[in-house]
NUTOR-875000 format. One line per 4 residues: their letters; for each residue x, z, y of N, C-alpha, C, O, CB. Coordinates in pm, 1 decimal, decimal comma, padded with zeros to 6 digits, always signed. Atoms other than C-alpha are relative to their C-alpha. Glycine has a CB too. Example, Ala and Ser with C-alpha at 12.3 -4.5 7.8 and 13.67 -1.06 7.14 Angstrom:
<rs>
as) +00089,0:+00000,0:-00119,0:+01230,0:+00780,0:-00450,0:+00090,0:+00000,0:+00120,0:+00193,6:+00066,5:+00118,1:-00099,2:+00124,6:+00002,7  -00082,0:-00006,0:-00119,0:+01367,0:+00714,0:-00106,0:-00077,0:+00073,0:+00109,0:-00026,1:+00089,9:+00219,8:+00041,4:-00141,5:+00046,2
</rs>
This chain:
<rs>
xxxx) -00087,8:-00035,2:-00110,7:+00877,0:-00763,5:-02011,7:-00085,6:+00026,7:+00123,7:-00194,9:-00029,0:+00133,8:+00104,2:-00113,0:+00027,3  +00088,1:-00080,7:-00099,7:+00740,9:-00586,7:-01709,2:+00073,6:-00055,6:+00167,3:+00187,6:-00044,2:+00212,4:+00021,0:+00204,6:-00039,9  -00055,2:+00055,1:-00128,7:+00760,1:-00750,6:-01363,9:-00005,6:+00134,8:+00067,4:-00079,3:+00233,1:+00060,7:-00088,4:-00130,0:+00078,2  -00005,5:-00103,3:-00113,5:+00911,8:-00561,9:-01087,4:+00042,9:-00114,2:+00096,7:+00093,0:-00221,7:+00063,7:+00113,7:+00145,7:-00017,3
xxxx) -00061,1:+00044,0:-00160,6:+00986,3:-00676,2:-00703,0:+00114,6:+00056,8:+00048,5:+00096,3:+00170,9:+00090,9:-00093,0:+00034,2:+00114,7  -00100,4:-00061,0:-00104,7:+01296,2:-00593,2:-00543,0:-00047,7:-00006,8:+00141,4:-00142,6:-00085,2:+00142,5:+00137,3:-00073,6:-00003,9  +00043,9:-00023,4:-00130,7:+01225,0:-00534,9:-00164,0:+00112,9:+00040,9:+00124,9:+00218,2:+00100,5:+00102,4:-00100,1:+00109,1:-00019,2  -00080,1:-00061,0:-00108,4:+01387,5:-00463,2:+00159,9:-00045,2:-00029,7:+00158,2:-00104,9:-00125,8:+00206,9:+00144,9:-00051,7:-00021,8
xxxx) +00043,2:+00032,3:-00107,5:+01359,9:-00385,6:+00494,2:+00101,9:-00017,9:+00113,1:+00093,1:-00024,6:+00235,7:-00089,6:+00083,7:+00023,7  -00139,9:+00012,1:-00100,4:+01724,3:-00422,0:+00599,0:+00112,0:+00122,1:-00018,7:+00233,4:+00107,3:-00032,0:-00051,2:+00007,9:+00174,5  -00052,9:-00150,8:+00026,0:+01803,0:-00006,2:+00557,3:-00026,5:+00060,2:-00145,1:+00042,2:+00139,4:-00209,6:-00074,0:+00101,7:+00105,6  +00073,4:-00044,7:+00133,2:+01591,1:+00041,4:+00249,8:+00014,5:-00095,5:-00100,3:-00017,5:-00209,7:-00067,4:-00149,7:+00022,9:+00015,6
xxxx) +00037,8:+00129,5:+00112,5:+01611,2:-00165,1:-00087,0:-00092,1:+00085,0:-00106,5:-00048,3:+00195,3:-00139,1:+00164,4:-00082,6:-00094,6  +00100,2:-00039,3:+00102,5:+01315,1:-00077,3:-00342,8:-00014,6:-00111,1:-00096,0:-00001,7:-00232,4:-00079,6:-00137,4:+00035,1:+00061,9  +00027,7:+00086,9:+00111,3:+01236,8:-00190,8:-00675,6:-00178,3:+00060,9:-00022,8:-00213,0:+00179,0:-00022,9:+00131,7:+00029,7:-00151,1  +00123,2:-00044,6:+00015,3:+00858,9:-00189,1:-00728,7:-00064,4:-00047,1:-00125,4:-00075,0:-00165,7:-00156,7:-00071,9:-00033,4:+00109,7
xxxx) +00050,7:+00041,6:+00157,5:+00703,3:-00180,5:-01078,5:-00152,3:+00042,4:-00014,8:-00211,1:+00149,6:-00000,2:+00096,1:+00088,9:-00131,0  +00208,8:-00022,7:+00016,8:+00311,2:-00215,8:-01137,3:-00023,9:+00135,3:-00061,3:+00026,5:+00153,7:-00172,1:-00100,7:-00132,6:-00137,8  +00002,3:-00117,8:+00080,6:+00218,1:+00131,7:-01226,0:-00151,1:-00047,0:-00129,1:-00247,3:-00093,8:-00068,2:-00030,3:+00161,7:+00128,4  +00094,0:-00063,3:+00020,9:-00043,5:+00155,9:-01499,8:-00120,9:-00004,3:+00006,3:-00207,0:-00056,5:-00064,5:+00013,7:+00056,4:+00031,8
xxxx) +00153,1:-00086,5:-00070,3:-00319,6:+00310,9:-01311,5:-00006,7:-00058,7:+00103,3:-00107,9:-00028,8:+00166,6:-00007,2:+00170,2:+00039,8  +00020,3:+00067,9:-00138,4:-00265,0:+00092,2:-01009,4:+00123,8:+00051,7:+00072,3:+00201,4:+00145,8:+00055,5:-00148,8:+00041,8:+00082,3  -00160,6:+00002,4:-00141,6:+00004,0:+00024,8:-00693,5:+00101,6:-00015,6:-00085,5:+00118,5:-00115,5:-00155,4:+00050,3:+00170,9:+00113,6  -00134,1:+00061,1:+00043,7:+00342,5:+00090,7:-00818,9:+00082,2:+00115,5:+00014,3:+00062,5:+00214,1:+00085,3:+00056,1:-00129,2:+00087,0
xxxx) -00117,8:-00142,1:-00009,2:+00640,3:+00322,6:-00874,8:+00109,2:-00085,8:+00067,3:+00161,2:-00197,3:+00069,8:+00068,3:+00086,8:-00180,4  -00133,4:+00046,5:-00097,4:+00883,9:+00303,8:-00661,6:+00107,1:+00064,2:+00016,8:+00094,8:+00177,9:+00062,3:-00023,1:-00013,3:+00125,1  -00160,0:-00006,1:+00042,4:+01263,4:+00332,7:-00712,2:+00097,3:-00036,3:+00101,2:+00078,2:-00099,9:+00204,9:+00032,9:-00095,3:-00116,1  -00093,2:+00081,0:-00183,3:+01583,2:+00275,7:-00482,7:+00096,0:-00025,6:-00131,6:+00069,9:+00055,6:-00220,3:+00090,3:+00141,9:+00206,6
xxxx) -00099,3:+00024,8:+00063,0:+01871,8:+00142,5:-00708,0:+00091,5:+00060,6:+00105,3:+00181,2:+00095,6:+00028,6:+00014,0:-00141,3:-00044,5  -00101,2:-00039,6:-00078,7:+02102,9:+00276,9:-00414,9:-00002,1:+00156,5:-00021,9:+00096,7:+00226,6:-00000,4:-00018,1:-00050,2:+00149,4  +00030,0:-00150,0:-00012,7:+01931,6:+00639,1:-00475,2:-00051,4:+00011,9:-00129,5:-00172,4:-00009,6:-00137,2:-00103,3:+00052,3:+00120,1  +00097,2:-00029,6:+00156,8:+01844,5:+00710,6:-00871,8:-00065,1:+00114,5:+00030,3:-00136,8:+00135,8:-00067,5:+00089,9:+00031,4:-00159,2
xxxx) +00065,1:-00097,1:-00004,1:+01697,0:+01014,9:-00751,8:-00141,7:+00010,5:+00102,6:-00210,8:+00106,8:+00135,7:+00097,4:+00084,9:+00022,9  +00109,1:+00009,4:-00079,3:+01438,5:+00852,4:-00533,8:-00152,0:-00063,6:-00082,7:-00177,9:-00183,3:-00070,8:+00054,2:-00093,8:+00122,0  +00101,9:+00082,6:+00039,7:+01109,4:+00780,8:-00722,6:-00161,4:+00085,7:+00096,3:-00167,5:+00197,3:+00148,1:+00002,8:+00001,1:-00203,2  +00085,4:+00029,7:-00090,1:+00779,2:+00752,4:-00543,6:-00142,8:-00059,5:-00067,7:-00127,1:-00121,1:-00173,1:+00071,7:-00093,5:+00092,8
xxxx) +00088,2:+00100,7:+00027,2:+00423,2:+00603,8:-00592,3:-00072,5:-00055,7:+00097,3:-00119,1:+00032,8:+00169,2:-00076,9:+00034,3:-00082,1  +00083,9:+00048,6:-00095,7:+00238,5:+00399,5:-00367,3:-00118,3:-00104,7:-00025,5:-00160,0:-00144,8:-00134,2:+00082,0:-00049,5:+00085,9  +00135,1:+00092,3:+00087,8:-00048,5:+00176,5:-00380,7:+00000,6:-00191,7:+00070,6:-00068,8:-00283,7:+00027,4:-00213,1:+00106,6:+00063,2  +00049,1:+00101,6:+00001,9:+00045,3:-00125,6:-00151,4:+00161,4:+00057,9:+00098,6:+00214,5:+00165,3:+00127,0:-00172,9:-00062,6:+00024,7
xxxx) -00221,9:+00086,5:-00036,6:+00452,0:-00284,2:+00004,3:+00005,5:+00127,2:+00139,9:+00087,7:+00218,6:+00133,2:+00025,4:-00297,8:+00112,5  -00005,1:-00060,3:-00107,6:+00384,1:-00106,1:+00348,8:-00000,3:+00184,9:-00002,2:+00064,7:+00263,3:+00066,9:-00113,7:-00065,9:+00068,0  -00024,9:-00122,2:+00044,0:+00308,7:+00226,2:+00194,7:+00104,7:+00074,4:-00096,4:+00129,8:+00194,7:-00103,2:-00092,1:+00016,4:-00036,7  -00141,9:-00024,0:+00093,7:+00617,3:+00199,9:-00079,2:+00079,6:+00068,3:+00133,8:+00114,6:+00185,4:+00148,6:+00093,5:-00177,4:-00080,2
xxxx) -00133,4:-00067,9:-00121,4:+00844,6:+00233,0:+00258,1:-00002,9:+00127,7:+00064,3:+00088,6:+00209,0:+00077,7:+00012,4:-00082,6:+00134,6  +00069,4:-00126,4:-00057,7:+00633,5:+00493,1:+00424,0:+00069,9:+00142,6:-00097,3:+00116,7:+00249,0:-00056,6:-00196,8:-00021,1:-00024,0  +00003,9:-00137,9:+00065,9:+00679,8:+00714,3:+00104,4:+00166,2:-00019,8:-00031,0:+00236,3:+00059,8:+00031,5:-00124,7:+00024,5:-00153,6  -00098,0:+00001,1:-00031,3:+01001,4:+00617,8:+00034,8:+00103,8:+00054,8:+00105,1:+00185,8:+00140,8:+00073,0:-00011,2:-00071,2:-00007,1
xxxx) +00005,7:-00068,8:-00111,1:+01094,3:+00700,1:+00349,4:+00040,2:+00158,6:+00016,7:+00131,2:+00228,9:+00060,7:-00120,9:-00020,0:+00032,7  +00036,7:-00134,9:-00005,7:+00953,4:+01004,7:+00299,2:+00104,0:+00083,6:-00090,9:+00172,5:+00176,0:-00047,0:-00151,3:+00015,5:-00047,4  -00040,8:-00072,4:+00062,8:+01099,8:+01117,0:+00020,0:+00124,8:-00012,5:-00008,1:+00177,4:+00087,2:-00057,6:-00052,3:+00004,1:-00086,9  -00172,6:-00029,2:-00053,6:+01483,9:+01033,7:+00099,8:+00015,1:+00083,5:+00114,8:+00133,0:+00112,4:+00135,4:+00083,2:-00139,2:+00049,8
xxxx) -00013,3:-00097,4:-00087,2:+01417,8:+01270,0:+00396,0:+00003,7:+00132,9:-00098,4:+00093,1:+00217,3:-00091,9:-00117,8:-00007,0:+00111,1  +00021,9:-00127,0:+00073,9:+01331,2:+01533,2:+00167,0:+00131,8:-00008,1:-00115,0:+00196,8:+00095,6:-00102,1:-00172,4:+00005,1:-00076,2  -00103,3:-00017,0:+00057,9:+01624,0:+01456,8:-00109,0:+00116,2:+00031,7:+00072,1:+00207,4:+00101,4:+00027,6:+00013,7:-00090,1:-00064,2  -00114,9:-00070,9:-00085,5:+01849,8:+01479,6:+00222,6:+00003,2:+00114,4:+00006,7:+00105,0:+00179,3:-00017,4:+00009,4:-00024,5:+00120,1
xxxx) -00008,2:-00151,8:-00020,1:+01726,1:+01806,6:+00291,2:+00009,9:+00078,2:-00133,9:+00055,0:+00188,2:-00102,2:-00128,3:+00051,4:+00078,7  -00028,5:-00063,5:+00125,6:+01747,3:+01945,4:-00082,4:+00109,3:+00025,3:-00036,1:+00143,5:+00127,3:-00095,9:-00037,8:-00051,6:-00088,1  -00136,4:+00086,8:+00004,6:+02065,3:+01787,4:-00088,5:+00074,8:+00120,8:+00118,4:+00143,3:+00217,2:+00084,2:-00019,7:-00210,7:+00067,3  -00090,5:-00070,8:-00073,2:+02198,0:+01944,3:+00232,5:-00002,3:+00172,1:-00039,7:+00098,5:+00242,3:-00032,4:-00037,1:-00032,9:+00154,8
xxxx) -00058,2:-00113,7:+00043,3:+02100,5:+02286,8:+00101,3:-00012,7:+00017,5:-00090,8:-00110,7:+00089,3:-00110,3:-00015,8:+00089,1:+00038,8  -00029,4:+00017,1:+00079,3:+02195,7:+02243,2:-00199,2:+00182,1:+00087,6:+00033,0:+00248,7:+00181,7:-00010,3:-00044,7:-00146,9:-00029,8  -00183,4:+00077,0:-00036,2:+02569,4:+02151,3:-00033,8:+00047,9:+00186,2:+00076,1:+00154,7:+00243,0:+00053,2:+00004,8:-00215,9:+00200,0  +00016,6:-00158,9:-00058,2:+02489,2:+02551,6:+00186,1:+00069,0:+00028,6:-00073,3:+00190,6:+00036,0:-00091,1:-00124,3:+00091,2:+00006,2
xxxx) -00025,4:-00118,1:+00094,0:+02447,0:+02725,8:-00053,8:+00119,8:+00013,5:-00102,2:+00165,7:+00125,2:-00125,8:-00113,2:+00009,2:-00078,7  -00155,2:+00031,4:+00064,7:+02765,6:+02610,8:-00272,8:+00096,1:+00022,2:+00102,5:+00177,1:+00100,1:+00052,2:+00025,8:-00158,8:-00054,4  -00104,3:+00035,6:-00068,2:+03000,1:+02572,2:+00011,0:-00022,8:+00125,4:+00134,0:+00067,8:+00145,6:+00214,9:-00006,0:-00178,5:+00037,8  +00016,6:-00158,9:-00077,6:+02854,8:+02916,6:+00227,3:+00064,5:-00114,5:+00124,7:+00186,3:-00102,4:+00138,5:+00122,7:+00193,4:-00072,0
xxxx) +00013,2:+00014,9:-00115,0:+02845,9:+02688,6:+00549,9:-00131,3:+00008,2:+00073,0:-00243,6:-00008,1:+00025,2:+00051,8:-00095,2:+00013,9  +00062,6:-00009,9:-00136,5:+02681,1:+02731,0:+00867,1:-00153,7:-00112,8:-00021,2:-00157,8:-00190,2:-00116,9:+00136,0:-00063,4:+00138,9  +00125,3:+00047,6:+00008,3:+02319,1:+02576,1:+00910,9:+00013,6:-00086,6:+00085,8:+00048,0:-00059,5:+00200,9:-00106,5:+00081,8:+00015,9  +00020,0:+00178,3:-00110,0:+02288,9:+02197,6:+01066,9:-00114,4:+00035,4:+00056,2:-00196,7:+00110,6:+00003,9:-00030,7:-00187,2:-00090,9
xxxx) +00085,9:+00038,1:-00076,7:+02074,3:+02120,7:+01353,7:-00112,1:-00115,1:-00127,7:-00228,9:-00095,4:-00161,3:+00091,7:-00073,4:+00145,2  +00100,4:+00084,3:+00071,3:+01941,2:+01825,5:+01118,8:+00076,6:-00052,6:-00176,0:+00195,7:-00081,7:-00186,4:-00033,8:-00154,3:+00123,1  -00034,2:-00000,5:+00093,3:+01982,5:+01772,1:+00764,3:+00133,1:-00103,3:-00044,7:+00224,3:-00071,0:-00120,9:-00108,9:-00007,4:-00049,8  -00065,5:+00087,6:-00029,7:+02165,8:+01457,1:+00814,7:+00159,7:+00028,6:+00030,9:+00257,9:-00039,3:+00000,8:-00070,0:-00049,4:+00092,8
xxxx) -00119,4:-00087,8:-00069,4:+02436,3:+01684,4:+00977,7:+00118,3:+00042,7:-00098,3:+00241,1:+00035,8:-00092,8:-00063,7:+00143,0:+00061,7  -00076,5:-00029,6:+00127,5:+02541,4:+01802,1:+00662,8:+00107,7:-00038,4:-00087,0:+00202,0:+00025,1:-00134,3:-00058,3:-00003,7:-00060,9  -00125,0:+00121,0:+00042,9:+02723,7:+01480,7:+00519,9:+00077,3:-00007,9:+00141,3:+00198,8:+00003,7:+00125,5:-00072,3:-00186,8:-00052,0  -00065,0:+00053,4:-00075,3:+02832,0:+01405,1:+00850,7:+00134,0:+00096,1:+00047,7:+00237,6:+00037,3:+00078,7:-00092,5:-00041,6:+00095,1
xxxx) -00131,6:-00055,9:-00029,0:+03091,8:+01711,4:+00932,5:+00086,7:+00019,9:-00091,5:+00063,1:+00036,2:-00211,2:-00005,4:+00105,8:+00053,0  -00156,3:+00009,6:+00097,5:+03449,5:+01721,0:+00802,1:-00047,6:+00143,7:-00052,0:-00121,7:+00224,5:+00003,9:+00199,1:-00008,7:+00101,1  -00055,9:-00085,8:+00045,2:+03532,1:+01959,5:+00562,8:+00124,6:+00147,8:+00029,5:+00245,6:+00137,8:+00049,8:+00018,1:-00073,7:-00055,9  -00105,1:-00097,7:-00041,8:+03720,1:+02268,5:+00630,4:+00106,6:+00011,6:-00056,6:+00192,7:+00092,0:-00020,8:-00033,1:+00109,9:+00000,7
xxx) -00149,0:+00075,3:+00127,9:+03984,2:+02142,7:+00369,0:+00082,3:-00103,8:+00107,8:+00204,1:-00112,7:+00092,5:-00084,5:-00141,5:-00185,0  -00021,9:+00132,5:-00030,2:+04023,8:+01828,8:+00614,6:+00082,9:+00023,2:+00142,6:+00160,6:-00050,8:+00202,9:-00146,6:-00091,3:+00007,0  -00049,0:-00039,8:-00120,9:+04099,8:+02043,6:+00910,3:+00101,8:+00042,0:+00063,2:+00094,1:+00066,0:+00183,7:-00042,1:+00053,6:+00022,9
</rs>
């Protein structure tokens, strides 16, 4: 059986599993689509981090290009306005 760490920094929860080759893969149970590698706890978050910015933005135009709306100021923007169904 293979130890992993759960983690958190309050906003973020990570599961961290020994990679291997060294550091660790890193996972969000809140996000299955977030994996990551890092080499030490402070850099998991960093990339983490990182790379839920970037699934937002994939994500938001993703959501464009299906739904032929208008371009957000910030990717974030995307989830946050109502629907034109809602209006």
């Amino acid at each position: 059986m293979s130890v992993t760490y759960t983690v958190s920094d309050g906003k973020l929860m990570l599961i961290l599993e020994p990679a291997e080759e060294g550091g660790y893969i890193v996972t969000s149970p809140l996000d299955p689509q977030l994996i990551t590698q890092a080499e030490t706890l402070e850099e998991a978050f960093l990339m983490a981090y990182d790379a839920r910015e970037l699934l937002i933005q994939g994500r938001a135009e993703l959501a464009r290009q299906f739904s032929g709306t208008r371009e957000t100021s910030s990717p974030a923007e995307a989830f946050d306005q109502p629907s034109s169904e809602s209006q």
